[in-house]
N, C-alpha and C positions, 0 to 999 in steps of 0.2 A: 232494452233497445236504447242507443242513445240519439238523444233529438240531434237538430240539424246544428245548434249552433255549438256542440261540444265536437262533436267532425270538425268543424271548422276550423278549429282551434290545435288540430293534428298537426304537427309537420312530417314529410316524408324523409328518407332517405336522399331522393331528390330533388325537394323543396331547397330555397337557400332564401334567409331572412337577412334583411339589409342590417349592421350592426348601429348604422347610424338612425334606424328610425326608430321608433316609439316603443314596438315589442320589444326589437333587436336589441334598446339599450335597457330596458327592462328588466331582460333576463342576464345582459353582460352584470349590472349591477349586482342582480340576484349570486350570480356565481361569486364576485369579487366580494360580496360581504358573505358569504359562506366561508370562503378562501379565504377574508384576513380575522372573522373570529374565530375560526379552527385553528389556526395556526398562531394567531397573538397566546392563545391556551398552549397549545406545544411549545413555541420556542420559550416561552416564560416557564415551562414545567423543564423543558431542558436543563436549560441556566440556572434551576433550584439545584439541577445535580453535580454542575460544573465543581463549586467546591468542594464539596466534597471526595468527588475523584481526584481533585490535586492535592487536597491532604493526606490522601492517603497514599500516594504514590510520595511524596513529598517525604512522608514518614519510613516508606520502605526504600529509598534513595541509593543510589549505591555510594555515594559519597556527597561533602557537605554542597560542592557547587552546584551540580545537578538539581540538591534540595533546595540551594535557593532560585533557580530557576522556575522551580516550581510555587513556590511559595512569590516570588516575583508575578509571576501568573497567575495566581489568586489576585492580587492585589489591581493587577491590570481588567480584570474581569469584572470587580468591584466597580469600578470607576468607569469604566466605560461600557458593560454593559447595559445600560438604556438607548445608549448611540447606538450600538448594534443592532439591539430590536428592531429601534424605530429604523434602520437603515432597510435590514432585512424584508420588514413588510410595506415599506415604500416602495421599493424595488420591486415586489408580486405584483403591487397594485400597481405603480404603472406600465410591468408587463401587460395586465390584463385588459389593462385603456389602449397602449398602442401599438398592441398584437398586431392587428390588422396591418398598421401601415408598414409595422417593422419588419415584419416578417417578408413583404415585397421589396423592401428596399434592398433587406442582407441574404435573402434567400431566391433570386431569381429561378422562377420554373415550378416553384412550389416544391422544390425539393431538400426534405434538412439533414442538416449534419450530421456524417453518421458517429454511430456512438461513442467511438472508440479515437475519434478527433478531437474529445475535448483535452485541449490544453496540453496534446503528449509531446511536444516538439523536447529536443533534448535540452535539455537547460541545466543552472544550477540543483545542485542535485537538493533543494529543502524544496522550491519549484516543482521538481518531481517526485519528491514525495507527497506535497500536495496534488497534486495533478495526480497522482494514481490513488489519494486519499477519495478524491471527488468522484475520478473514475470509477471504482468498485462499486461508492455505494450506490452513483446511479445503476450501472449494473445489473445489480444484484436486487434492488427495488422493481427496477422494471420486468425484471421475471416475475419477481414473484406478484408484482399488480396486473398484469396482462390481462384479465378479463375486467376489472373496475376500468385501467386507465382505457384499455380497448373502448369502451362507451364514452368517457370523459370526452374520448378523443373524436370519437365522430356527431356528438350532439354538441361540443364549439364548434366544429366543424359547420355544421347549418351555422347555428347564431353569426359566426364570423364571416356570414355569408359564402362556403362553400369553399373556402381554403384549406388544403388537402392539412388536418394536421397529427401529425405522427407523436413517439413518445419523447422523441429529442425535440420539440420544438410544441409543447404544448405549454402555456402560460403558468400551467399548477401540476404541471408533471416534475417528477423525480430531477430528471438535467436541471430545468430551468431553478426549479428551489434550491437544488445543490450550489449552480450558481450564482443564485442571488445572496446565500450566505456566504458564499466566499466573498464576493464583493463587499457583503458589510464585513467578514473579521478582518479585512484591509482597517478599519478603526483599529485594530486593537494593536497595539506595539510588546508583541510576545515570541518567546523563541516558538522555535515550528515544532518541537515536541510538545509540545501545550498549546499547538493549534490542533495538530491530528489527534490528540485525548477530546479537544472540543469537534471536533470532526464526526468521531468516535458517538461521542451523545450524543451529535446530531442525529445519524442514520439510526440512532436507537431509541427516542422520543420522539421526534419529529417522523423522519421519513418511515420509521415500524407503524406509523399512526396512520398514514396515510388511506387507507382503507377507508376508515371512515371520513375522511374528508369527500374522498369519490362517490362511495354511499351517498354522502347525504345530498353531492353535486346532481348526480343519476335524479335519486329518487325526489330533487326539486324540479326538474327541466323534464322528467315523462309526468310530473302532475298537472307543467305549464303545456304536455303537449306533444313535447321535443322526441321523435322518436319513439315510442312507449313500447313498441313490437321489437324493437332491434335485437337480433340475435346473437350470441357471440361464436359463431364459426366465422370466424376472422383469417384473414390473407393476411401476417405479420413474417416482415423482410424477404420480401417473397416468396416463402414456405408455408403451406396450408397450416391450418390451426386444429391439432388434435381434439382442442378441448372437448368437443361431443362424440367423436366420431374412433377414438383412438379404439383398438383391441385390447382385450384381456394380455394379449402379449404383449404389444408394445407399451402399455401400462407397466406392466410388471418391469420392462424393459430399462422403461423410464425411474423406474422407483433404483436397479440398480444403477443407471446413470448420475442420480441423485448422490446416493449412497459414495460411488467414486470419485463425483466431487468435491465432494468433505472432505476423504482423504485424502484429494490431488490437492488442496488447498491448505490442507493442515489442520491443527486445531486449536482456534483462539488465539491465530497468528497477531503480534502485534508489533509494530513497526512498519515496514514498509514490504517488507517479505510477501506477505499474506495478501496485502493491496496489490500490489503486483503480479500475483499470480490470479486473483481475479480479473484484474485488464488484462491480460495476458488472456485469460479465457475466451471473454470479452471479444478481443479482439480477433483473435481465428473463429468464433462464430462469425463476427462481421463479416469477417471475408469469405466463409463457406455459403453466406444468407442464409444465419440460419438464428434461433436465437440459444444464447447463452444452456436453456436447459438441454439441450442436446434432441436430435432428431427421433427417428422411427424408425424400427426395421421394416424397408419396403414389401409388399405382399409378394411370395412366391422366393423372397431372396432365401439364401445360405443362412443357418446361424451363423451370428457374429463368434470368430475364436473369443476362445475367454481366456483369462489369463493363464492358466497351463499351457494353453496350445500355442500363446505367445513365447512365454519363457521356455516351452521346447524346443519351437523354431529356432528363436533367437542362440540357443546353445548350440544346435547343428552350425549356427552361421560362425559364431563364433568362434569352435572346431576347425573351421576352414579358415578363421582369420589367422589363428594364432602357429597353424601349418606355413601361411604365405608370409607371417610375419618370420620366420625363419630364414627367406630368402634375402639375399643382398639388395639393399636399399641404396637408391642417389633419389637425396631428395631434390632435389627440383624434377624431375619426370613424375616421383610418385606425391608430390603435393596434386599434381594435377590430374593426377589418376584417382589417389583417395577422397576429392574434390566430387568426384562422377560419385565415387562409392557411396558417401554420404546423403547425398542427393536420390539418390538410387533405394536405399535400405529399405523404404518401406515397401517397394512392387518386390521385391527381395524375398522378403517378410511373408510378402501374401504367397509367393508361389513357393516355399519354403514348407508354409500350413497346408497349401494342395496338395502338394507333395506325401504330404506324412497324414492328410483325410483322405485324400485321394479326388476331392474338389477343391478349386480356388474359390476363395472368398472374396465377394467386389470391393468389400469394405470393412473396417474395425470400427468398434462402438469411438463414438465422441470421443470419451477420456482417454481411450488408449490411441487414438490420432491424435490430442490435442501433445500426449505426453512424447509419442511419436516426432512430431512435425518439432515443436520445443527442443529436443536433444538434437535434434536433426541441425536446426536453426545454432544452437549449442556450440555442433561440430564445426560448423559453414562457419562460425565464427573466430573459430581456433586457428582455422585454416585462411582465414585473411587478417588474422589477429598480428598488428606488428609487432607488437612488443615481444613477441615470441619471433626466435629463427627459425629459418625456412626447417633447417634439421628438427629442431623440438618440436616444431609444429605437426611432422610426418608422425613422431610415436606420440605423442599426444593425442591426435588423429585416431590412430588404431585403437580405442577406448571406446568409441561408439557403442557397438556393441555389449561393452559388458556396462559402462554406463543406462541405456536405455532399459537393460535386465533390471538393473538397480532401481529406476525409476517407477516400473512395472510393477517390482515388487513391495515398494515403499514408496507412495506417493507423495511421501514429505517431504523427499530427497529437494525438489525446489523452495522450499518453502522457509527449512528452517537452515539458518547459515553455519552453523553446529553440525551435520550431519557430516560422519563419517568421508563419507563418497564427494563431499563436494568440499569437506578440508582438502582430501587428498588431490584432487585436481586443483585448488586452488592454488597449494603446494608445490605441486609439481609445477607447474607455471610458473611462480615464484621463482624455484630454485632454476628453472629451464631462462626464466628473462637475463640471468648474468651469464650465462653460456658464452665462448665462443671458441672457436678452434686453439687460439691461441692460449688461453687462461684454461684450457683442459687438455693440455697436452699427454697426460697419461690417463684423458678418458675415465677418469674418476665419474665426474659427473653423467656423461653420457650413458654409461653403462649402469648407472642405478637405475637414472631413469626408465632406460629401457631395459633391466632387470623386474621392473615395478609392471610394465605395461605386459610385457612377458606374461608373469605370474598370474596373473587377474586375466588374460585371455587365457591363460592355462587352466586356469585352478577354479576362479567364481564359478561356481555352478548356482544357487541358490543363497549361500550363509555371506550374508552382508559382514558378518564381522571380521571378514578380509578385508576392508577399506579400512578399518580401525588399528589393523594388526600391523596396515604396509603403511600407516601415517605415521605409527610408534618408529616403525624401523627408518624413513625416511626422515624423519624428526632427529634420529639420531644422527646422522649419515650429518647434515647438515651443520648438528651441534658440533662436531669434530671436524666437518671445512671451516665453520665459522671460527674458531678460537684460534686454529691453525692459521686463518686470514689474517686473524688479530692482529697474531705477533707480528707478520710482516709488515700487514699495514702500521702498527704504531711504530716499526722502524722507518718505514718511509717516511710517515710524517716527522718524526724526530729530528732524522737525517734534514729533513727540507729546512725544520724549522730553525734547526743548529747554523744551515749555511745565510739563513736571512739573516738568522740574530748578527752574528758573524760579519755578513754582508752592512750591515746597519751599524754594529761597531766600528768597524774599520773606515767608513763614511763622517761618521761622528768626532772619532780621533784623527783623521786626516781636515777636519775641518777646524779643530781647536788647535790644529799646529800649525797649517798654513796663515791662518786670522792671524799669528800672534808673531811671526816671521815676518809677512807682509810690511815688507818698507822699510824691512833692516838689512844691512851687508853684513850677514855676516860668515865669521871666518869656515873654510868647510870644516872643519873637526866640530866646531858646535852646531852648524847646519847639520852634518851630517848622524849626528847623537841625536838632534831633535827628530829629524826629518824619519830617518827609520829607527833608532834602537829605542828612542822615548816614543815615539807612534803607538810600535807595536806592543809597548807597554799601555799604554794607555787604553788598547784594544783588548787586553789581556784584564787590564782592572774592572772596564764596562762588561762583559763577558762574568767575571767571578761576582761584582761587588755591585754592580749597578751602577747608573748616572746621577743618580742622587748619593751616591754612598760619601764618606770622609777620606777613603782613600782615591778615591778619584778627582776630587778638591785637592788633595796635597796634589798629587801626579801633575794636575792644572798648576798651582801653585809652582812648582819644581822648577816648571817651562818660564815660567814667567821670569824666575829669581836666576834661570842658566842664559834668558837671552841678555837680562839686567846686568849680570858677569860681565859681558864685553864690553859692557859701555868704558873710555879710558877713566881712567884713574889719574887725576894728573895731582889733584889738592892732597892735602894728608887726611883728611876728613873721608874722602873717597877709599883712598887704599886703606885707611883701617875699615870702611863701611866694606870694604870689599873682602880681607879678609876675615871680618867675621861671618862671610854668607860658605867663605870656602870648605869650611868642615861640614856644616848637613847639605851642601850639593856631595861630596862624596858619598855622603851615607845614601843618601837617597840615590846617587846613582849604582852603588854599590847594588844596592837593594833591589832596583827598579831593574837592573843589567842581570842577574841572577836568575829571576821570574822568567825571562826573554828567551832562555837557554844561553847566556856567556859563556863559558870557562872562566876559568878563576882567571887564568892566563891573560884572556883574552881585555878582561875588565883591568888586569893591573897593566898591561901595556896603553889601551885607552888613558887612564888615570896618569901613568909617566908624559904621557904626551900633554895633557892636559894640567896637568903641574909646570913644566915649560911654558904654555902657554901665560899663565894665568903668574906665573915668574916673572915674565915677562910685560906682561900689564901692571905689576906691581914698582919697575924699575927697576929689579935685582938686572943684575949681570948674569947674561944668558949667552951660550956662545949662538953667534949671528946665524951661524947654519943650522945647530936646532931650531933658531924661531923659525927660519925660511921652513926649515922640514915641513912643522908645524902647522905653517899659515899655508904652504902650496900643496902640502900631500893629497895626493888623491885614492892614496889606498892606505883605507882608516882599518883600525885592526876591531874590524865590525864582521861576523859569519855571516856571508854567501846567503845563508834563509833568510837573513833579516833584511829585508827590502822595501824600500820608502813606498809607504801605502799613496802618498799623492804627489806629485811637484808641482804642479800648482793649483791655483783656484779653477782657471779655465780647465784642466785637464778633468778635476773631482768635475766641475758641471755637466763637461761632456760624455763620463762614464755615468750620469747616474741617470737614473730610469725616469722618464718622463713621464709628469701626471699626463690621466688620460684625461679628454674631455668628459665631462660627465652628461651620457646622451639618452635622450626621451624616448626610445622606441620600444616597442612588443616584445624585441627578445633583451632590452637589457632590464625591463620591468620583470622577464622571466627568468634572466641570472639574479636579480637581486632577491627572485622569492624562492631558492637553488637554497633546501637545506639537505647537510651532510646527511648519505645513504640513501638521496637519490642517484637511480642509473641513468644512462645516458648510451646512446650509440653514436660509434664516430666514424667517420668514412673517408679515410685516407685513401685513395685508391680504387679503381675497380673491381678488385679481387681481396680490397685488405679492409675489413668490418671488424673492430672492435666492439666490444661493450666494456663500460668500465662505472663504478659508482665514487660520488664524490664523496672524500673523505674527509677533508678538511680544507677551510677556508681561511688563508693566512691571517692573521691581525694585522701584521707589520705592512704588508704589501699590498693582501688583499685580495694576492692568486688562488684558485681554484683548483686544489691537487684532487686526482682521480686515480684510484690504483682498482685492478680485474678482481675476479673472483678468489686470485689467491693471495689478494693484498700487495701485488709486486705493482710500481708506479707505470700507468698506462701514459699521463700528457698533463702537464698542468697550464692554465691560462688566465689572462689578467682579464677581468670580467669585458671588456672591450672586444680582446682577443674572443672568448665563448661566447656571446653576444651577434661575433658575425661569422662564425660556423653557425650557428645556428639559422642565420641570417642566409647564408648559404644552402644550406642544409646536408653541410658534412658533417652537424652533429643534429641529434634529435633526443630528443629527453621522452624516459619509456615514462608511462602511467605508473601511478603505484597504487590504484585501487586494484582489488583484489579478482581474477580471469570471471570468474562467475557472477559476480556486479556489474562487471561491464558488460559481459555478455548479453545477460538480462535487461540489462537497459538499451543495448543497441537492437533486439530484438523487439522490444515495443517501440521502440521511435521507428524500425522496418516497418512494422505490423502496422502502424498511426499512420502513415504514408499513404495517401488515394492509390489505390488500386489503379494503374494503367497496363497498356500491353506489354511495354518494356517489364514491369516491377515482377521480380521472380511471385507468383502464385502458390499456396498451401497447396498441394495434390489433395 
């Protein structure tokens, strides 16, 4: 029997002890010095293992940069690991001091956050691999502590004087530790693949230990008193708590629930895959209120189908897709028909299995609604997916079905980014994002794709190595658009880049001949040799020889020594300077007239008139009416193509392209990070949608050419110009992460989303 003053010393269920008085801080102490020598022990045992897992990844590396990444991370670990420590268990300990107030301040109503809100908002994606690194493991710790944290969590509850405290919001539960290391590896300056290895050891030293840290918390606070009778049939997330009460069957039930976890999760997933599809779990329990291990079959209900009577069902259903997919399609009516369908499939499902047991079933086990609701989320996503056209999106759509079978039957199809079934749709989106009516006008494309979606509603019955066999053939399909593209696209760009060069010569030499003309009279027959027949020489040597070259310096030279020719001649010193420059102007005009396309003819009639001329500057005796000829002719015996690239300075000003201003806004930060083989959609028109990808990006100018899927030139623009189509939104630039990344990521940032009346609900 115990005397009256160990009673005393009881606290009840609903007892609440002040945490500011004398017991109250008593026992907060007791827990925080349990809480930081357990754990100063774990994170120090952890951090013994850090390097060694990054030597050895380091050593298995797939190449040298990635090893020093790693090796980089060793050395950051070195050095900064005691800041961490010490950051880490400062952080518990003054959770554990100013729990009480903080939790009123940021938690109005005593209600905490639910699980699956820590930190999913969509962000960069190292962000979100952290954030679903954090996510899993709390998780996945809090199933498996449910009875230790269960007590933890209602004997602070008295000490903190009667503040309702749950697993998200208890000062030495799983969330809060998770988070308090995340805040300290904010010290450490590492890539994020060598945070989620350290991530990694943490859930596996630290939080796999945690048992005993709750042990020894328990068994100090019922010796002080706290509770000593508390039971664990616990109320968690509003669903009763099996633990004592469950049947031999729904045990058994549970044990397969278990078992289909692992393999809805994969095995020994690592990167970000595996993390994901545990929040993903995660997170549709949150929203059923249920937790993570999956429910109970209610008493008196139907067996749940098991996976035969699913992939039965699902084959009748399927049967009847692939009859209605024979029918004539417009898609915009059936986007928003197959909309319904998706949404629909799983009551589908169940009265599909009635059908063929001859009872409905209310409900399918956990895993096969979570895989369910996932493909489902999948579809709804494809079908508001823009980067896909309204058309792709209709037989992409029609996949549900034999996707969900595939899911069913291999639960790693989410998990691992290699699998058969989820190259092939990623694929097919791929090849479906440069789609458009115009760039398929012999339906090449279209008709694979929907030769592909055909097949697999026709054919999958069971043998998954159909997803591998239509990846081989659409692999190929593609290698033979893509070379085919090639050739076009690299004439487009050729073509483009021939008329800039072109363009920028002819600029070049109308600027070296105007400069050097400028502020002379002179006669037309030399104006008119400089102005067009030497121009276009001069255009023709930057073109072959280059602007640095030696023949483009004489051609310079040439101009200078034929305008120097007119100067009179009146000394004798002159007319001999003059005739010794007269024999290499003929060579060189000889020469330079030939390249041009002259005629022989054409250059010795030039040359006769130009001997008069230059006769005549010397003083010889000239008859009066050749020089007249001479000096006033206006029809030089110069060919019709050959036309004066500038007359003057004002006119080259006014033909040449004006720089643009160079402007600070959102979309010309996103032309200037526009590398070649991104797509883009362009909207000319109500009825007129292109997609085209960017192929090349000038040097000389600096335009942005786009040619379609079969390499033919869709629009080019000067980044000013794309800039404000963008700005506009006649042009939109598609994603180029891969349909089943994004998918996955916009479904947990759905799922991360507070539950309201509006927000679509899991069935």
């Amino acid at each position: 029997m115990k005397d009256a003053s160990e009673s005393s010393n009881i606290v009840s269920l609903t007892q609440r002890l002040d945490p500011s008085s004398e017991r109250g801080g008593a026992l907060l102490n007791t827990v925080r010095d349990i809480a930081g020598r357990r754990l100063q022990i774990l994170i120090n045992g952890m951090f013994e293992h850090v390097d060694d897992a990054l030597f050895d990844l380091a050593e298995k590396a797939e190449n040298n940069a990635a090893q020093m990444h790693y090796f980089d991370g060793m050395r950051e670990v070195r050095k900064r690991r005691p800041i961490v420590e010490r950051s880490f268990l400062a952080q518990v300990s003054r959770e554990l001091s100013d729990f009480a107030s903080n939790f009123r301040n940021t938690s109005p109503g005593g209600s905490p956050l639910p699980v699956g809100s820590v930190e999913l908002s969509l962000v960069a994606d190292n962000e979100l691999e952290e954030s679903l690194a954090i996510t899993s493991m709390i998780g996945k710790n809090e199933t498996r502590l449910t009875r230790e944290l269960f007590a933890v969590n209602q004997r602070l509850s008295v000490i903190y004087g009667g503040l309702k405290i749950e697993d998200g919001t208890n000062p030495v539960g799983p969330a809060a530790l998770s988070q308090a290391f995340r805040q300290a590896m904010r010290e450490l300056s590492a890539e994020m693949r060598v945070k989620l290895i350290i991530y990694k050891l943490f859930d596996r030293y630290v939080l796999a230990s945690l048992d005993e840290l709750y042990q020894e918390i328990n068994a100090e606070l019922v010796r002080a008193g706290v509770l000593p009778q508390l039971r664990h049939e616990v109320l968690r997330n509003g669903g009763a708590s099996r633990a004592g009460s469950a049947s031999a069957a729904g045990n058994a039930g549970a044990t397969g629930e278990a078992q289909d976890e692992t393999a809805f999760l994969g095995e020994e997933e690592s990167g970000a895959s595996g993390e994901l599809l545990q929040t993903l779990r995660t997170l549709f329990s949150a929203r059923r209120g249920m937790p993570a291990s999956g429910g109970r079959l209610p008493a008196g209900a139907l067996q749940l189908p098991s996976a035969n009577e699913l992939i039965g069902a699902l084959s009748v259903l399927q049967s009847q897709a692939a009859i209605s997919q024979q029918l004539p399609l417009h898609a915009a009516s059936n986007a928003v028909e197959l909309a319904g369908e998706v949404q629909q499939l799983k009551e589908h499902l169940l009265a599909q299995i009635g059908s063929l047991r001859g009872e409905k079933p209310s409900q399918v086990s956990t895993i096969d609604e979570d895989t369910i609701d996932l493909v489902g989320m999948l579809f709804e996503f494809i079908l508001e997916d823009r980067n896909l056209p309204t058309e792709m999106q209709v037989l992409l759509a029609r996949l549900q079905i034999p996707y969900l079978k595939a899911a069913i039957l291999d639960r790693k199809l989410f998990a691992h980014r290699q699998h058969p079934a989820r190259r092939l749709l990623d694929n097919l989106a791929d090849a479906a994002k440069g789609w458009s009516a115009e760039s398929d006008r012999d339906h090449r494309l279209h008709d694979k794709v929907k030769s592909i979606v055909d097949r697999l509603l026709q054919d999958f019955d069971d043998d998954l190595s159909i997803f591998e066999r239509l990846c081989v053939e659409l692999q190929e399909f593609q290698d033979i658009s893509r070379r085919r593209a090639e050739l076009a696209e690299q004439r487009v760009a050729e073509s483009t880049r021939g008329r800039e060069k072109l363009e920028q010569a002819r600029r070049r030499a109308a600027r070296e001949i105007l400069s050097r003309i400028d502020g002379h009279t002179l006669p037309p027959l030399i104006h008119g040799i400089l102005s067009r027949a030497w121009a276009n020489y001069l255009v023709l040597t930057i073109l072959r020889q280059g602007e640095e070259s030696s023949e483009f310096r004489d051609a310079l030279r040439f101009a200078n020594d034929f305008i120097d020719s007119t100067k009179p001649a009146r000394t004798l010193d002159e007319r001999r300077a003059l005739r010794q420059m007269l024999p290499g102007i003929e060579r060189a005009l000889r020469r330079g007239l030939a390249n041009v396309a002259f005629q022989e003819s054409d250059i010795d009639r030039l040359l006769a008139q130009l001997h008069i001329y230059y006769r005549h500057q010397l003083g010889e005796a000239v008859p009066e009416a050749d020089v007249q000829a001479v000096e006033e002719s206006t029809s030089l015996p110069i060919p019709e193509s050959i036309q004066p690239i500038a007359e003057s300075e004002a006119e080259l000003a006014r033909t040449a392209p004006e720089a643009e201003p160079v402007l600070d806004t959102p979309e010309m930060r996103l032309v200037a990070e526009l590398k070649p083989g991104t797509w883009l959609e362009f909207v000319s028109g109500p009825e007129t949608i292109e997609r085209a990808k960017l192929s090349w990006i000038s040097p000389m100018s600096g335009r942005y050419l786009f040619v379609n899927r079969r390499g033919l030139k869709v629009a080019d623009y000067s980044p000013n110009e794309l800039a404000e189509a963008l700005a506009s939104g006649t042009a939109r630039v598609l994603d180029s992460t891969a349909l089943f990344d994004r998918a996955l990521d916009a479904i947990v940032g759905r799922l991360s989303q507070p539950a309201t009346a509006n927000s679509p609900a899991i069935e």
